[in-house]
DSSP file (Angstrom, degrees, kcal/mol; ACC not computed):
  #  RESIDUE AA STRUCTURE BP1 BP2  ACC     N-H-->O    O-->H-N    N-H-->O    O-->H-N    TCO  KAPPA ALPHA  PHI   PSI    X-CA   Y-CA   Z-CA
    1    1 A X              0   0    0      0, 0.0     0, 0.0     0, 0.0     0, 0.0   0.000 360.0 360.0 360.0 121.4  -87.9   92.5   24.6
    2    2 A X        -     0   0    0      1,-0.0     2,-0.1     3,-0.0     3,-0.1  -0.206 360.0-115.7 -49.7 166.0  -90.9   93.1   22.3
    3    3 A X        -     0   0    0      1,-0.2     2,-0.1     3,-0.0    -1,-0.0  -0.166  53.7 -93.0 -64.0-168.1  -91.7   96.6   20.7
    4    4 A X        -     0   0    0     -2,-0.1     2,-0.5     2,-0.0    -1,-0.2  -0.595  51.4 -98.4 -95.5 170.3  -95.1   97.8   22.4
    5    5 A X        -     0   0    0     -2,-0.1     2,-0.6    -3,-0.1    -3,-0.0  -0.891  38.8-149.3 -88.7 135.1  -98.1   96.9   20.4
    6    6 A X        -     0   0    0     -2,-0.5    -3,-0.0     2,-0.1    -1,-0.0  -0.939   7.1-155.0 -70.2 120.8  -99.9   99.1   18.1
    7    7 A X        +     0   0    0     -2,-0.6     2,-0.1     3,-0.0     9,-0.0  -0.100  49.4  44.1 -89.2 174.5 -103.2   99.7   16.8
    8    8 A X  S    S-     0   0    0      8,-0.0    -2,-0.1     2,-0.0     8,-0.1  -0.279  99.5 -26.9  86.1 178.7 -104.7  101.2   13.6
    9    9 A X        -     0   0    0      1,-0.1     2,-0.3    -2,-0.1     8,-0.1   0.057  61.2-171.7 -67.3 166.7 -103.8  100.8   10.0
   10   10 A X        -     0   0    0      6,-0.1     2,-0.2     5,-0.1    -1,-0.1  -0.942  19.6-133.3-162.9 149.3 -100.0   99.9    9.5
   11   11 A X        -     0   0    0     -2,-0.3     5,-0.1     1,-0.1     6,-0.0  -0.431  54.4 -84.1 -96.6-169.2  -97.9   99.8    5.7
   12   12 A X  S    S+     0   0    0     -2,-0.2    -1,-0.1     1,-0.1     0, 0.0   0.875 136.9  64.1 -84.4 -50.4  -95.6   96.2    5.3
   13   13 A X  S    S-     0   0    0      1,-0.1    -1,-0.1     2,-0.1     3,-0.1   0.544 122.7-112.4 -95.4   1.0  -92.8   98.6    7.5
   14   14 A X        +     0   0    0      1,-0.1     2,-1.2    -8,-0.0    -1,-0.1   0.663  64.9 162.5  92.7  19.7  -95.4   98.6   10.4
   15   15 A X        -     0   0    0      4,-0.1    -1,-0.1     3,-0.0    -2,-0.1  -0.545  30.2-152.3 -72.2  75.3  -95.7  102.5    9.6
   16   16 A X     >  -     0   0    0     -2,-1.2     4,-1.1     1,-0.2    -6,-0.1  -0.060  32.2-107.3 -69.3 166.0  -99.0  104.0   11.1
   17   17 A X  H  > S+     0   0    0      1,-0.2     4,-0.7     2,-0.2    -1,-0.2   0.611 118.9  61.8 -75.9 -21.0 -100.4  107.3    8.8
   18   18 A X  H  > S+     0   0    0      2,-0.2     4,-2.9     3,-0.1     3,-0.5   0.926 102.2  49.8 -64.1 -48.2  -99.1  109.7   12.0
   19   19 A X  H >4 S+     0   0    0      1,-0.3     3,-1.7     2,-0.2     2,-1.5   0.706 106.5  52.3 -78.8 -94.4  -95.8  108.5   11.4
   20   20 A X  H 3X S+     0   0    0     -4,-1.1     4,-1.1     1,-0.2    -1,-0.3   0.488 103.5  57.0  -4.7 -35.5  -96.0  109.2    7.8
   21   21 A X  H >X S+     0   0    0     -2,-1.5     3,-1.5    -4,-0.7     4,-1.0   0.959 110.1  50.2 -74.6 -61.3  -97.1  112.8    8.5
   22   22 A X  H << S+     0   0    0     -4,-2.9     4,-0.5    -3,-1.7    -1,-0.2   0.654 105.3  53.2 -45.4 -21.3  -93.7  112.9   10.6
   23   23 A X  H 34 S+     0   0    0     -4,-0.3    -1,-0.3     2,-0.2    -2,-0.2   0.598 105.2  56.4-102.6 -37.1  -91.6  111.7    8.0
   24   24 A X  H << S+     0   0    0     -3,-1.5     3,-0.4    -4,-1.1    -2,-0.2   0.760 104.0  49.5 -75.6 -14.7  -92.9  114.2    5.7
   25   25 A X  S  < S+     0   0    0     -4,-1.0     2,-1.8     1,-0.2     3,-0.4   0.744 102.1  63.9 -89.4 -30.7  -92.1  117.0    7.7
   26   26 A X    >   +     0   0    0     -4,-0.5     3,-1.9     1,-0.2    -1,-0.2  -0.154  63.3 160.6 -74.3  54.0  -88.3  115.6    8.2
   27   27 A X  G >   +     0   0    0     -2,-1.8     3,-0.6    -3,-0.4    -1,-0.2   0.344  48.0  80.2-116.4   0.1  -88.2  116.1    4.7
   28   28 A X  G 3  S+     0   0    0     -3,-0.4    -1,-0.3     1,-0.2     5,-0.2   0.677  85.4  73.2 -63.8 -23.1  -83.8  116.1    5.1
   29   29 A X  G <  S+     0   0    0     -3,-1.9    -1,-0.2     1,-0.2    -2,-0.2   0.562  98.4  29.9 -84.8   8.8  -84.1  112.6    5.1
   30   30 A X  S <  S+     0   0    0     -3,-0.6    -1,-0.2    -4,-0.0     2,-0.2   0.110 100.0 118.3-130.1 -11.6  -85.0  111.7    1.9
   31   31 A X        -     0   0    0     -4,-0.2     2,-1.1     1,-0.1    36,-0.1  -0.583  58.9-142.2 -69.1 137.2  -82.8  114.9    0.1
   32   32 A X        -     0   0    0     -2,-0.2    37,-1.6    34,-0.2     2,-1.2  -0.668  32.8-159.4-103.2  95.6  -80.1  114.7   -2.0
   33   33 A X        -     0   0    0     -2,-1.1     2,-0.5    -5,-0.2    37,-0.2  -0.711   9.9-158.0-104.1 116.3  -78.2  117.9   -0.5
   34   34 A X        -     0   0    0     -2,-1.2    37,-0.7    35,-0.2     2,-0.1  -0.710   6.3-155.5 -60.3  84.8  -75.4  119.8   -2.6
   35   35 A X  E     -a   71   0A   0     -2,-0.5     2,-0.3    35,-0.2    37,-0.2  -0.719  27.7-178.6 -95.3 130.5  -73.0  121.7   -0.2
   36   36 A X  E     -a   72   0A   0     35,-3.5    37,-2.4    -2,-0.1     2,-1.1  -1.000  33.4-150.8-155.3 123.5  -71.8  124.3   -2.6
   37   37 A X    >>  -     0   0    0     -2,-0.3     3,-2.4     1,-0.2     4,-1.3  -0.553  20.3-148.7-110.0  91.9  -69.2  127.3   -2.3
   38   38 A X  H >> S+     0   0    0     -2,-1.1     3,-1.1    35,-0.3     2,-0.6   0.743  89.9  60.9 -19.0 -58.4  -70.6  130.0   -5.0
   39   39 A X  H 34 S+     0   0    0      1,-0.3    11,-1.1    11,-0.1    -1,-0.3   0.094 108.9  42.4 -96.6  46.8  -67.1  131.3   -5.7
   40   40 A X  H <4 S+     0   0    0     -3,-2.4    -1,-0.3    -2,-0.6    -2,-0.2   0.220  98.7  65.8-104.1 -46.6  -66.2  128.4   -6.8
   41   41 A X  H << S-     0   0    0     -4,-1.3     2,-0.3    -3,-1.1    -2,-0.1   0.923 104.0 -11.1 -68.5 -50.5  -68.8  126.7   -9.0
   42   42 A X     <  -     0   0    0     -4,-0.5     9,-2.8     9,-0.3     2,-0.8  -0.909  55.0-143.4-165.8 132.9  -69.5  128.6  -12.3
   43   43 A X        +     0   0    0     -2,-0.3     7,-0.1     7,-0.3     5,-0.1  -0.831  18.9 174.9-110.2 114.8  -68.4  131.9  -13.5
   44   44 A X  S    S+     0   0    0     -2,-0.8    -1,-0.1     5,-0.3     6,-0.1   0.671  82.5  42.1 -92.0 -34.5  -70.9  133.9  -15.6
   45   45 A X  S    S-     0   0    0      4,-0.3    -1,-0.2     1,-0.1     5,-0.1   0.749 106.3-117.0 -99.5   2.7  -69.3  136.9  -16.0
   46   46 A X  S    S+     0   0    0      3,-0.1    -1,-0.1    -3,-0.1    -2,-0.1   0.471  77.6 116.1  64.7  13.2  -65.1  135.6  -16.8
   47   47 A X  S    S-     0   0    0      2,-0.2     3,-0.1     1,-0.1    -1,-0.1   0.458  87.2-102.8-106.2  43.9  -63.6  137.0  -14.1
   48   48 A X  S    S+     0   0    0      1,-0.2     2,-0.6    -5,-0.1    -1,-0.1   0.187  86.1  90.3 113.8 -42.5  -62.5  134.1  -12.3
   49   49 A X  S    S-     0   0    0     47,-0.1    -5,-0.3     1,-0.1    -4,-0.3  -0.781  77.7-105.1-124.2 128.4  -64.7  133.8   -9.9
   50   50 A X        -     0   0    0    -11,-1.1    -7,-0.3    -2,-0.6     2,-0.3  -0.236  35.7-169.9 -60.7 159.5  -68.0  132.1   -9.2
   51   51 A X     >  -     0   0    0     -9,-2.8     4,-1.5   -13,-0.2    -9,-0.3  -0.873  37.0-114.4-139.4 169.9  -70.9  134.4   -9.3
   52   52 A X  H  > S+     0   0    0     45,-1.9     4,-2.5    -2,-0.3     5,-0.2   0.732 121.3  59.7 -79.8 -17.8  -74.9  133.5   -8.1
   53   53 A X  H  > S+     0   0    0     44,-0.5     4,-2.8     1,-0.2     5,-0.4   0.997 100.3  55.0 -65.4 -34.0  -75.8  134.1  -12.2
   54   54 A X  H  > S+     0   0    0    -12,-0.5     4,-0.7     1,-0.2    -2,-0.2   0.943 113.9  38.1 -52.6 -51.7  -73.2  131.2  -12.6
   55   55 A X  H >< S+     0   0    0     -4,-1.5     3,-1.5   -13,-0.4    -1,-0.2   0.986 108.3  66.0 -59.8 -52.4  -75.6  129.0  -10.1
   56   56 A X  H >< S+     0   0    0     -4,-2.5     3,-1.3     1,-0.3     4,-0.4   0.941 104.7  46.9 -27.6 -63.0  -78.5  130.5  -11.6
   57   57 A X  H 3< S+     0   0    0     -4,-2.8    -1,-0.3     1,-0.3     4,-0.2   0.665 109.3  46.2 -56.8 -14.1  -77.5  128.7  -14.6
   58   58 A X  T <X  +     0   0    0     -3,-1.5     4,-1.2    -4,-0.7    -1,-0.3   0.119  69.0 104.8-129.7  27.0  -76.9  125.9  -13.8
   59   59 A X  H X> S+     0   0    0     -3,-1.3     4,-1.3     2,-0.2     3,-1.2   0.980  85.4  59.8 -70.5 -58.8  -79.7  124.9  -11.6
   60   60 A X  H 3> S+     0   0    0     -4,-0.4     4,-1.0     1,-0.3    -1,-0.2   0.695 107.7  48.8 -21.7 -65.1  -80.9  122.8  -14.6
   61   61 A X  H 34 S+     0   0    0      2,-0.3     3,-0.3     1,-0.3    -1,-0.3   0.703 114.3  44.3-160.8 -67.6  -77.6  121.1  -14.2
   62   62 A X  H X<>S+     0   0    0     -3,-1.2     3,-4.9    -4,-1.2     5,-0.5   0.977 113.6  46.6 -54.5 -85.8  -78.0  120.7  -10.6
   63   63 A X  H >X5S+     0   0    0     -4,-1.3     3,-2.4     1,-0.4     4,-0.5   0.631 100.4  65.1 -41.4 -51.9  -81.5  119.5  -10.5
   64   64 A X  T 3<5S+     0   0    0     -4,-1.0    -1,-0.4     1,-0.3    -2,-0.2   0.291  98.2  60.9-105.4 -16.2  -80.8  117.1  -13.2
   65   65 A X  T <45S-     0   0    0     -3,-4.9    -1,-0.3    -4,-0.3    -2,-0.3   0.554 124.2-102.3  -1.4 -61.8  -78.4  115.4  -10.5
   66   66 A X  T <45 +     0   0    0     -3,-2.4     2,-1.0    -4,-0.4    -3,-0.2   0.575  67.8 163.3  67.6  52.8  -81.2  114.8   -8.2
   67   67 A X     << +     0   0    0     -5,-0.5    -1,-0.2    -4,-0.5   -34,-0.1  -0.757  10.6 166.5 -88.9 102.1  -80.0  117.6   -6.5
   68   68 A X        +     0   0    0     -2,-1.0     2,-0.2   -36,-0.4   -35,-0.1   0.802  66.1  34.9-103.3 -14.1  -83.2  118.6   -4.2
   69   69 A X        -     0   0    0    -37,-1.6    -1,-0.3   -41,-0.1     2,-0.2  -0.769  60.8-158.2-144.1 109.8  -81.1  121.1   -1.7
   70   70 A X        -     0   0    0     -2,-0.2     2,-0.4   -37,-0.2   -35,-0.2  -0.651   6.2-163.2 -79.7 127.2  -78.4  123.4   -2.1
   71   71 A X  E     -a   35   0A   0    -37,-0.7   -35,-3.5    -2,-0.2     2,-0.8  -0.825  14.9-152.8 -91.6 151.4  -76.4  124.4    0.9
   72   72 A X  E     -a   36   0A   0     -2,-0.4   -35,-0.2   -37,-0.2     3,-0.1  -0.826   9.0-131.5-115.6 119.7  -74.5  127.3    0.3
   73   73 A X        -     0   0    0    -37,-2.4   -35,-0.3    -2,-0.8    11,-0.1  -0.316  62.4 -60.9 -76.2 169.4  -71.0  128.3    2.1
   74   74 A X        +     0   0    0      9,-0.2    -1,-0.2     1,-0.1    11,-0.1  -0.182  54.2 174.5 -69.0 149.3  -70.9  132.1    3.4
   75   75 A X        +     0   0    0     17,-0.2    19,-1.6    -3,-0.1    22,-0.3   0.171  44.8  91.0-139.3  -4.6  -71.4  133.8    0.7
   76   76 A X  S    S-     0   0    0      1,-0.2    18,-0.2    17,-0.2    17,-0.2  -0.357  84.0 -52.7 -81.3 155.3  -71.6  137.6    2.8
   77   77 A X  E     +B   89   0B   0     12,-0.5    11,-0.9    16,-0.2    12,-0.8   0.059  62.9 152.8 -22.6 143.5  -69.0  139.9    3.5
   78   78 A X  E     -B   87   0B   0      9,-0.3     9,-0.2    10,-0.2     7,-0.1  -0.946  52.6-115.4-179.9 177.5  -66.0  139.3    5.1
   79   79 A X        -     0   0    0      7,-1.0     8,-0.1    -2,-0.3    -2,-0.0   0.561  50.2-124.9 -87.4 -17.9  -62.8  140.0    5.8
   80   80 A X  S >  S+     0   0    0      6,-0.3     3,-0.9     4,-0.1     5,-0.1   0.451  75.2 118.5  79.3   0.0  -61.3  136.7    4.4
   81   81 A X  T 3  S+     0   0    0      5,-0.2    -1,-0.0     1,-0.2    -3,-0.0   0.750  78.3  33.0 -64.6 -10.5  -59.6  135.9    7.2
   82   82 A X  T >  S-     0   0    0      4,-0.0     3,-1.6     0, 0.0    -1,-0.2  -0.023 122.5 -87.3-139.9  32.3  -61.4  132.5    8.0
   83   83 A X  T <  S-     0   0    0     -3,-0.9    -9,-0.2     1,-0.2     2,-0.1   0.945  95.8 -48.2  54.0  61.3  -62.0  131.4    4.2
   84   84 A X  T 3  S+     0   0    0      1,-0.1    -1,-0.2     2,-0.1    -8,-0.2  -0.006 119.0 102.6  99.1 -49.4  -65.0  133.3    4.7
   85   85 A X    <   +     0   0    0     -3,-1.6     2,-0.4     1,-0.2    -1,-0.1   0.220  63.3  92.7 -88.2  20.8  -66.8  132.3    7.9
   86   86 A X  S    S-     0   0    0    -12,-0.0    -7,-1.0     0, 0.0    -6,-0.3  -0.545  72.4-165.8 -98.4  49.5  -65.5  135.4    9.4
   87   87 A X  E     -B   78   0B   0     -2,-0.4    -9,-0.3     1,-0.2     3,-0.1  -0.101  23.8-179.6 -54.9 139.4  -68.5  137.5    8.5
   88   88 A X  E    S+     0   0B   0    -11,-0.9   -10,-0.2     1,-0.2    -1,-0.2   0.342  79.4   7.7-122.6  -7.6  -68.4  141.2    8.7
   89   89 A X  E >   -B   77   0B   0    -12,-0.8     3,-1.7     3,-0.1   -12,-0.5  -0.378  63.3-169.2-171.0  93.2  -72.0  142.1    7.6
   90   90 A X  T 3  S+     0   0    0      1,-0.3    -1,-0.1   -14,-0.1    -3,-0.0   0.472  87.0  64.7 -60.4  -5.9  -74.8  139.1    7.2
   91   91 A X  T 3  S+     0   0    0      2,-0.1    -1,-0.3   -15,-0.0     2,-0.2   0.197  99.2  78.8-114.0  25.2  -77.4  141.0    5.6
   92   92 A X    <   -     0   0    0     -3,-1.7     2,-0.2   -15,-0.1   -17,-0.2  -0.837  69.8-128.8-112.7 155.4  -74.7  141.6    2.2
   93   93 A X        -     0   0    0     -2,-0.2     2,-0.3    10,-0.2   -16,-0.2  -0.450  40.1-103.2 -43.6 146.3  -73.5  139.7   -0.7
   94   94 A X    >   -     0   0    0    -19,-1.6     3,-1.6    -2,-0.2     4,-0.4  -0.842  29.1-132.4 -88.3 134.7  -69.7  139.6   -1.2
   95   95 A X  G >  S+     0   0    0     -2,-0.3     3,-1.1     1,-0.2    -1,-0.2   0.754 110.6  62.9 -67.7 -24.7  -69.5  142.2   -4.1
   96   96 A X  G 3  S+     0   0    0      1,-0.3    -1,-0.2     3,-0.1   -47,-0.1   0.783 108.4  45.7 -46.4 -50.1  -67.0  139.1   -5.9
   97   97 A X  G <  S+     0   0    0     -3,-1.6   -45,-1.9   -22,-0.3     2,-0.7   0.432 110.2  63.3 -82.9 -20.9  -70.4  136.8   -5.7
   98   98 A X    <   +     0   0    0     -3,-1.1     5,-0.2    -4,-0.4    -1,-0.2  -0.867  41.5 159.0-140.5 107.6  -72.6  139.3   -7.0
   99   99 A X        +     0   0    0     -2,-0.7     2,-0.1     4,-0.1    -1,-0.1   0.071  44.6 108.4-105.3  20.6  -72.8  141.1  -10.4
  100  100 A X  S    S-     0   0    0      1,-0.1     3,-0.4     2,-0.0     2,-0.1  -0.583  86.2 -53.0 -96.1-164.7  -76.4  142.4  -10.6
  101  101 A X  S >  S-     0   0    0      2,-0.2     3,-0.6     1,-0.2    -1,-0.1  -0.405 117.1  -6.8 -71.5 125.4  -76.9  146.5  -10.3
  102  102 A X  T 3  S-     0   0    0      1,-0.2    -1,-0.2    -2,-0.1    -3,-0.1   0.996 117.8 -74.8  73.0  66.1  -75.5  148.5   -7.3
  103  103 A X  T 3  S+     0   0    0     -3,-0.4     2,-0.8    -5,-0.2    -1,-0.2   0.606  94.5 143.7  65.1  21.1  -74.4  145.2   -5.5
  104  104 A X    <   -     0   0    0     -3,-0.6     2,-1.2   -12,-0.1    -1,-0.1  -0.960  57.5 -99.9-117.3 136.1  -78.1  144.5   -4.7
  105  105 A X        -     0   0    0     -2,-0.8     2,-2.1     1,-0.1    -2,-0.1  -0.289  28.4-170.4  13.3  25.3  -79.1  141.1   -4.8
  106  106 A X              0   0    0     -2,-1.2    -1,-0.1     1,-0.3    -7,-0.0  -0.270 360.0 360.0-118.4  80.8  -81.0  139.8   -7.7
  107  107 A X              0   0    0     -2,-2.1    -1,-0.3   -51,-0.0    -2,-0.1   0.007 360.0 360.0 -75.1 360.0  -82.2  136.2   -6.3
């Protein structure tokens, strides 16, 4: 069976300038994506535990990889009961993960 035919301009991979615009939006297929569990990776402050300054730091590091997207295991509250994914409040940091002032945030 043929493919159908197509008109208009084409690349050598037979790749009309529409499909390019799709392919840029699908932009997971050509990323080199890190899956990365914060209290684990690098500990900024020595107590053990990975912290987000640790990642902070070490984005260079990352980057320098060809690291172009980090996913990040839960990193909120919880109970611990499910290594995490047992979230108890999605709109927190686990205070473990997070050393800036009051426990807020500072991404």
């Amino acid at each position: 069976m043929e493919p159908p035919f197509r008109e208009g301009p084409m690349d050598a991979a037979g790749t009309t300038p529409e499909d390019q615009e799709v392919i840029k939006d699908v932009w997971y297929k050509n990323a080199v994506i890190y899956c990365l569990h914060v209290g684990t990776f690098m500990d900024a402050n020595g107590d053990g535990i990975g912290d987000f300054e640790g990642l902070m730091r070490r984005l260079d590091y990352l980057a320098g990889l060809g690291v172009t997207c980090i996913w990040l295991m839960p990193f909120q509250k919880s109970p611990r009961r499910d290594d995490g994914y047992d979230i108890s409040d999605y709109l927190s940091v686990d205070p473990s993960y997070d050393h800036g002032s009051g426990g807020e945030p500072h991404l």
